[in-house]
Structure formats: C-alpha cells, structure tokens
MARLOFI-386495 format. One record per residue: chain; x, y, z of N, C-alpha, C, CB in turn. Coordinates in steps of 0.001 Angstrom, whole numbers, plus 500000, padded with zeros to 6 digits. Glycine has a CB too. Example, Ala and Ser with C-alpha at 12.3 -4.5 7.8 and 13.67 -1.06 7.14 Angstrom:
residues 2
unit->A&nx->513190&ny->494310&nz->507800&cax->512300&cay->495500&caz->507800&cx->513200&cy->496700&cz->507800&cbx->511308&cby->495527&cbz->509046
unit->A&nx->512850&ny->497750&nz->507080&cax->513670&cay->498940&caz->507140&cx->512900&cy->500030&cz->507870&cbx->514084&cby->499402&cbz->505725
//
This chain:
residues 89
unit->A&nx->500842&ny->498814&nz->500000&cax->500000&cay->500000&caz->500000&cx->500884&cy->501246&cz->500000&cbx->499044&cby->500000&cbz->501223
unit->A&nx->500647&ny->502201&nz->499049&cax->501216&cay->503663&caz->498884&cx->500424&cy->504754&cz->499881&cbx->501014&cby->504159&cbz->497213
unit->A&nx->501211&ny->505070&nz->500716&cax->500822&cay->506016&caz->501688&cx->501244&cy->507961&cz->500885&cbx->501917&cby->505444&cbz->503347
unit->A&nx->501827&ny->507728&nz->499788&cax->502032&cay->509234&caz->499050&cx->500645&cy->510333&cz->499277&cbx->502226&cby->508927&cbz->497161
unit->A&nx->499720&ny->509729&nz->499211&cax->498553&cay->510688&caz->499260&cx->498691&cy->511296&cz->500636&cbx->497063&cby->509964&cbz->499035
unit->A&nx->498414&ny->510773&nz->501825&cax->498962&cay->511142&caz->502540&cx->500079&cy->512109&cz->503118&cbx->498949&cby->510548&cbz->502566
unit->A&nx->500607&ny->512170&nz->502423&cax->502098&cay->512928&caz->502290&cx->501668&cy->513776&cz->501623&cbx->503407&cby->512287&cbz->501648
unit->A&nx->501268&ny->513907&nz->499881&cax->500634&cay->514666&caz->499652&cx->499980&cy->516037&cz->500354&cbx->500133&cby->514010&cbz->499361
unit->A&nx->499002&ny->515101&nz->500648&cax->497874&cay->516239&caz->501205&cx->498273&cy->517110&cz->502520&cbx->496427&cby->515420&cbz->501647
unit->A&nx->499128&ny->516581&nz->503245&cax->499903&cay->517449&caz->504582&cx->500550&cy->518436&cz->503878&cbx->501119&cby->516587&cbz->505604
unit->A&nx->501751&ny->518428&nz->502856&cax->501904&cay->519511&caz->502621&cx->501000&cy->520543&cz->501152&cbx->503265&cby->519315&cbz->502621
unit->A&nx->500194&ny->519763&nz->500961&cax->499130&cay->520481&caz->500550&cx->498294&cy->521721&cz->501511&cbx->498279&cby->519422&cbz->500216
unit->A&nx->498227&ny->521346&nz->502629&cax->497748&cay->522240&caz->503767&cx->496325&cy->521738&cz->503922&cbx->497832&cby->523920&cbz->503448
unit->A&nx->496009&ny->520465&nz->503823&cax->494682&cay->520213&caz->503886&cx->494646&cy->519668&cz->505493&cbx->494164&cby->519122&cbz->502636
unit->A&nx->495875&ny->519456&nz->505954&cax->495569&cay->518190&caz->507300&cx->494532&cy->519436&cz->507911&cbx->497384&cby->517501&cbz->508721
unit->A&nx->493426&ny->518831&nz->508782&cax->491936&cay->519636&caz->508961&cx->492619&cy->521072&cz->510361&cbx->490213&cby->518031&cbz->509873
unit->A&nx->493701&ny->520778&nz->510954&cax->494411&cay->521312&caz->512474&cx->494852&cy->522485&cz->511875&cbx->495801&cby->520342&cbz->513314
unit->A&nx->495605&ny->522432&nz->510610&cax->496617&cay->523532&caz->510077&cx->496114&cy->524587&cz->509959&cbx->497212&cby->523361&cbz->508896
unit->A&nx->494581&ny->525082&nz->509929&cax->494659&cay->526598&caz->510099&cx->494240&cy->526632&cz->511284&cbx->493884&cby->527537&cbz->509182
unit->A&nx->494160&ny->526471&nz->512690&cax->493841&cay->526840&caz->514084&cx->495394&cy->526931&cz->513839&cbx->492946&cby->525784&cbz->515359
unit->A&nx->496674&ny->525663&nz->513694&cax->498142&cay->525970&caz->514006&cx->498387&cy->527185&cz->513360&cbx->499180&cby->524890&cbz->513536
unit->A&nx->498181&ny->527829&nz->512234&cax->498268&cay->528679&caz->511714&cx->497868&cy->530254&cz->512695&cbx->497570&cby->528239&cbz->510612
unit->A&nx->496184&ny->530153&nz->512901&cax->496531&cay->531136&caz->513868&cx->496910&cy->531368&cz->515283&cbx->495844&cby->531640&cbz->513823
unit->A&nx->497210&ny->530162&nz->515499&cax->497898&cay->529822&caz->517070&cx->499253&cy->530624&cz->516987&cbx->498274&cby->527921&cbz->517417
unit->A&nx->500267&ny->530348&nz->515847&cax->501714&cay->530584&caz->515285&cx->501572&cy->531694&cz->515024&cbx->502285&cby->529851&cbz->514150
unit->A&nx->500526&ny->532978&nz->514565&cax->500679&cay->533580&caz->513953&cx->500349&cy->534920&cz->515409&cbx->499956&cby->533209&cbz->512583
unit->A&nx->499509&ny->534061&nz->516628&cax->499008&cay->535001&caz->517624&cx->500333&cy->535197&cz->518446&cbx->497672&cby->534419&cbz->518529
unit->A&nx->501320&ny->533923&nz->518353&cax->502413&cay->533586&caz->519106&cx->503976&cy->534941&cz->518974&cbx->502757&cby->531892&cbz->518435
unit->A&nx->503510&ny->534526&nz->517285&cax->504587&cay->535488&caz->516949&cx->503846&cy->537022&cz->517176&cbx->505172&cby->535203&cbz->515258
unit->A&nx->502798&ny->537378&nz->517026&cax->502195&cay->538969&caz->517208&cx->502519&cy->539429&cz->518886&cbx->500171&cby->539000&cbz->516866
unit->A&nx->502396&ny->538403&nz->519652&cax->502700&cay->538700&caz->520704&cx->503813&cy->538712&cz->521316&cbx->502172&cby->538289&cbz->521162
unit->A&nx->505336&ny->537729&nz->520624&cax->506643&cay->538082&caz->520682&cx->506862&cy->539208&cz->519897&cbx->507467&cby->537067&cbz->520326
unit->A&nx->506150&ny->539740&nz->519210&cax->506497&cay->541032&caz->518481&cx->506713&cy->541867&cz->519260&cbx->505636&cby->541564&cbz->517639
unit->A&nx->505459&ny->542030&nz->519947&cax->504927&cay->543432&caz->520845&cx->505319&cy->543194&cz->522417&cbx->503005&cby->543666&cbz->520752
unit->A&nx->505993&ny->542118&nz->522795&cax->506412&cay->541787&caz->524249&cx->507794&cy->540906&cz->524471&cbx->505201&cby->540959&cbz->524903
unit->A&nx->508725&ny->540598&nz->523181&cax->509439&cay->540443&caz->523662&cx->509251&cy->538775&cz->524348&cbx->509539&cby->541594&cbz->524276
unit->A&nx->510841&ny->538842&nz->525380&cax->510543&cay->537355&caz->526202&cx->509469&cy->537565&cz->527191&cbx->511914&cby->536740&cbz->527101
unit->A&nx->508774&ny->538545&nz->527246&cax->507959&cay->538378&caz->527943&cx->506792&cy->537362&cz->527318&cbx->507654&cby->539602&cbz->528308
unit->A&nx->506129&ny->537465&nz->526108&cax->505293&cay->536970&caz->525819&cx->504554&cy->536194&cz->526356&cbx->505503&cby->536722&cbz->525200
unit->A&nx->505498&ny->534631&nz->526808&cax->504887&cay->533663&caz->527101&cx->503948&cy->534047&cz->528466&cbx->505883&cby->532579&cbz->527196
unit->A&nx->504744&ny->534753&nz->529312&cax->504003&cay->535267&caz->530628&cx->502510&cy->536005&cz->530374&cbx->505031&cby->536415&cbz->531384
unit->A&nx->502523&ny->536634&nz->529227&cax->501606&cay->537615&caz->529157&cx->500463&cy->536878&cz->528464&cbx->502130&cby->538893&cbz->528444
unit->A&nx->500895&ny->535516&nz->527541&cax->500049&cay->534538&caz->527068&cx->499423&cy->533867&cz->528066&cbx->500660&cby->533680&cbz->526286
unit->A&nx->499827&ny->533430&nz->529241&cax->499817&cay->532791&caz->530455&cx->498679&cy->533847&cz->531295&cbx->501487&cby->532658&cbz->531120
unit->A&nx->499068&ny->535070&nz->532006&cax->498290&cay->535416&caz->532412&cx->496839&cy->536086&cz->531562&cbx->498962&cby->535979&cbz->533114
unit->A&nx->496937&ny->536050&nz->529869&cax->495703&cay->536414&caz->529755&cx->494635&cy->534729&cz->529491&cbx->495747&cby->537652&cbz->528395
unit->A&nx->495406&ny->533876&nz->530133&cax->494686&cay->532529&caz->529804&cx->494246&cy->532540&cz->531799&cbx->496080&cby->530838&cbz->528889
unit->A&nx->494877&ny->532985&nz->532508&cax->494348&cay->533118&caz->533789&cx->493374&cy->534200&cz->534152&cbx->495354&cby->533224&cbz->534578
unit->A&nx->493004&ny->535203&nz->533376&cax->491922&cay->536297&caz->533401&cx->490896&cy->535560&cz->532540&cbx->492400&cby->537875&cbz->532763
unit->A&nx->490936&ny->534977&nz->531582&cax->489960&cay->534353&caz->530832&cx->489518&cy->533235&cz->531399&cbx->490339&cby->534088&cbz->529625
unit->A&nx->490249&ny->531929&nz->532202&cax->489731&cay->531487&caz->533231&cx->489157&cy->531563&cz->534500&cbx->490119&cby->531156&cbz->533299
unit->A&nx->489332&ny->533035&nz->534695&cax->488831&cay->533404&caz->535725&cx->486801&cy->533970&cz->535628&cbx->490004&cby->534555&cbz->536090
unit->A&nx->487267&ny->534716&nz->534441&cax->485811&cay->535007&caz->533862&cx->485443&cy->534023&cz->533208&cbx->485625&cby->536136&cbz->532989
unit->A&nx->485695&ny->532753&nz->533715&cax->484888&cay->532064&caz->533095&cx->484647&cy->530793&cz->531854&cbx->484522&cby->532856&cbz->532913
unit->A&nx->485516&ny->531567&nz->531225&cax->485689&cay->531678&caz->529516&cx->487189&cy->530550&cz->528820&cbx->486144&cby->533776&cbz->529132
unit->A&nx->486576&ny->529319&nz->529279&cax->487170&cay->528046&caz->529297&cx->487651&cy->527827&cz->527454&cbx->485879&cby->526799&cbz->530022
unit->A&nx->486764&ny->528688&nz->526711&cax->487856&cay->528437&caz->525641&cx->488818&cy->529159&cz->524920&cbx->487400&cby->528044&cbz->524823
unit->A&nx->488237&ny->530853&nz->525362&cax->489646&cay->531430&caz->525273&cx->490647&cy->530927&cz->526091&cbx->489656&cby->532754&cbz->525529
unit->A&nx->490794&ny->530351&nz->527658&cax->491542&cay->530418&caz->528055&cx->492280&cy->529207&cz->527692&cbx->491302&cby->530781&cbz->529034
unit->A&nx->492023&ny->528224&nz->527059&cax->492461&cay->526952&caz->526232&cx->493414&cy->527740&cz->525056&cbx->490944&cby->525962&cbz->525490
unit->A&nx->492948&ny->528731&nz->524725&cax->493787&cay->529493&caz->523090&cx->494655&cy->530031&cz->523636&cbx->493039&cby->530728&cbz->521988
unit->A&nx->494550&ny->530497&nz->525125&cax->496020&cay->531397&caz->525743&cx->497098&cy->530515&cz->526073&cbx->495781&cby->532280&cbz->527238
unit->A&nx->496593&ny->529517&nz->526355&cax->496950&cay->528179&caz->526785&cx->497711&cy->527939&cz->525344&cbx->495558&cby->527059&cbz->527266
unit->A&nx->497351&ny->527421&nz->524691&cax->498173&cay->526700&caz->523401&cx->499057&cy->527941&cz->522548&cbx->496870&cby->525876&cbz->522163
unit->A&nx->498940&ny->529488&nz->523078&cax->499778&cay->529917&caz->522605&cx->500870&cy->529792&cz->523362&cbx->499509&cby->530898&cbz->522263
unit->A&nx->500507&ny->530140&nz->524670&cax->501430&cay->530234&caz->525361&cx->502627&cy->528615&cz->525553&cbx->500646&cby->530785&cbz->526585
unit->A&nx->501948&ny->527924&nz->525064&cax->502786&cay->526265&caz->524519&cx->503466&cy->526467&cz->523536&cbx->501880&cby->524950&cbz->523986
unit->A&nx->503096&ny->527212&nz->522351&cax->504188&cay->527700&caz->521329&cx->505463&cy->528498&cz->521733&cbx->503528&cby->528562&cbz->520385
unit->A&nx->505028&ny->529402&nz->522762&cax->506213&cay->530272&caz->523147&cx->507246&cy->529572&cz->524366&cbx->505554&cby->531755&cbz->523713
unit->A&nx->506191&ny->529039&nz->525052&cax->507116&cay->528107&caz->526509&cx->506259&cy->527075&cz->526900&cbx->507442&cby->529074&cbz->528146
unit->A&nx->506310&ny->525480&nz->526243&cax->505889&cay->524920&caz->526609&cx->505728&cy->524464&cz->528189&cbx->506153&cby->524495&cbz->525903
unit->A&nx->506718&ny->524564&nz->528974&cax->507258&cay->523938&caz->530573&cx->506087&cy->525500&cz->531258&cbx->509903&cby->524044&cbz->531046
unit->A&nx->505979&ny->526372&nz->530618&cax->504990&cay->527355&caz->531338&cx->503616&cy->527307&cz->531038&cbx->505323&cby->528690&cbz->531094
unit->A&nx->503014&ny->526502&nz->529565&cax->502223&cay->525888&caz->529476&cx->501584&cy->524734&cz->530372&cbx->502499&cby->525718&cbz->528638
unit->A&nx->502674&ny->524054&nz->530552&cax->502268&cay->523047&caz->531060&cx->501795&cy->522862&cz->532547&cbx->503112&cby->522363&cbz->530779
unit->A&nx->502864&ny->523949&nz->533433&cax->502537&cay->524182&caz->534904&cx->500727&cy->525060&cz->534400&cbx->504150&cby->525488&cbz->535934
unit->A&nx->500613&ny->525916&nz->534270&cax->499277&cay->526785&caz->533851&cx->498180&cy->525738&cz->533920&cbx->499332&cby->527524&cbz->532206
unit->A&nx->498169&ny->524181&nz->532932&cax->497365&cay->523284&caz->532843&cx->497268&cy->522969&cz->534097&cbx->497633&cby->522352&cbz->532018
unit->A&nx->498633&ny->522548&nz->534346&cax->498536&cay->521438&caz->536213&cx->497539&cy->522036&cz->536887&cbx->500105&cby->521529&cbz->537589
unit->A&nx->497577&ny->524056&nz->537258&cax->497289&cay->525156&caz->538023&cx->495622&cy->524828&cz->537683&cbx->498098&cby->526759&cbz->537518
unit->A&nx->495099&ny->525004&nz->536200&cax->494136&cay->525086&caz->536118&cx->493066&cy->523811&cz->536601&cbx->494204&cby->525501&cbz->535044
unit->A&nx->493857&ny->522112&nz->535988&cax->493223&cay->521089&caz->536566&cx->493243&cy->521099&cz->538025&cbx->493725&cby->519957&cbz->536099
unit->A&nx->494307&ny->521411&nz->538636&cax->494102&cay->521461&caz->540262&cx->493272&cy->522303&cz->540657&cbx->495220&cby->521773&cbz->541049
unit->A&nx->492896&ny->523612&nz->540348&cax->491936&cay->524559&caz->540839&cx->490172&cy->523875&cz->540499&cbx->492338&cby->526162&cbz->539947
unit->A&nx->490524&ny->523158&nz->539708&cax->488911&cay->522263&caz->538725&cx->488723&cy->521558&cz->539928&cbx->489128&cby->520898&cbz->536953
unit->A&nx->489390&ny->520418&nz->540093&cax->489004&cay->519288&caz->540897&cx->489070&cy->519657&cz->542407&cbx->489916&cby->518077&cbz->540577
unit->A&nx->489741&ny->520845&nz->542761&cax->489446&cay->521057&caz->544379&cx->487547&cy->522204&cz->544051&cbx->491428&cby->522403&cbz->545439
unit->A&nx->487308&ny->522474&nz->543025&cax->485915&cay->523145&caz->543541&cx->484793&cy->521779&cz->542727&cbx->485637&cby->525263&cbz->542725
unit->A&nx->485278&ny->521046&nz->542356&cax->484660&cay->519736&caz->542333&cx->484008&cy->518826&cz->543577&cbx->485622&cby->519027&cbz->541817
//
C-alpha cells in the first residue's frame, strides 16, 4: 500500500488542524512582536483572566499559545488550572 497521498495532502495544507496551528503561530509570533521574552508570561496570564471570567475556551487558546512560546509554562498553567477544577469539584 502507497501512503504518498497522505504525504501529499499534509503539505498540501489540507491536514483539517493547520489553520487553528496557523493562527495559534501567527498570535504567538504577534505577541513576541509586541512583548518580547515576555510573551509567554503575558500569554499565560491572559489565559488566567479568561479562566477566571469564566471563559474556558479562550483560556484553552492562551493556553496553546502560550505552549508555542514556553511549553514547561504551558504546562505548569494546565497542572494550576486542573488542580483549581478538581478542588471546587
């Protein structure tokens, strides 16, 4: 079996993810533009104001930018957010 289509079509730009990665990459870099190494922090805390109000899927998008810029600060943010879930559970 020829798996080329496959291959194909990824860099075709069809795989269905590539335009959310697209503007994930593209919010990542607008915000290292305008902040520097700060970014990731500033990705981070606007995913903790958006979780705070509420707003579980912006704060998922602050979240996955802020994984583009610093994943290991992504990742504590998740821990922060599942631990804050399951203690008002």
């Amino acid at each position: 079996m020829n798996d080329n289509d496959a291959v194909t079509k990824r860099r075709a730009g069809t795989n269905p993810g590539s335009a959310q990665d697209d503007a994930l990459l593209e919010a990542a870099l607008r915000l290292f533009g305008a902040h520097g190494l700060s970014a990731a922090q500033r990705a981070s805390e606007a995913a903790q104001i958006a979780a705070e109000g509420g707003d579980n899927a912006a704060a998922e998008w602050w979240i996955a930018v802020c994984a583009m810029l610093d994943g290991p600060l992504a990742k504590a943010l998740q821990r922060r957010f599942a631990a804050r879930a399951s203690s008002q559970a």
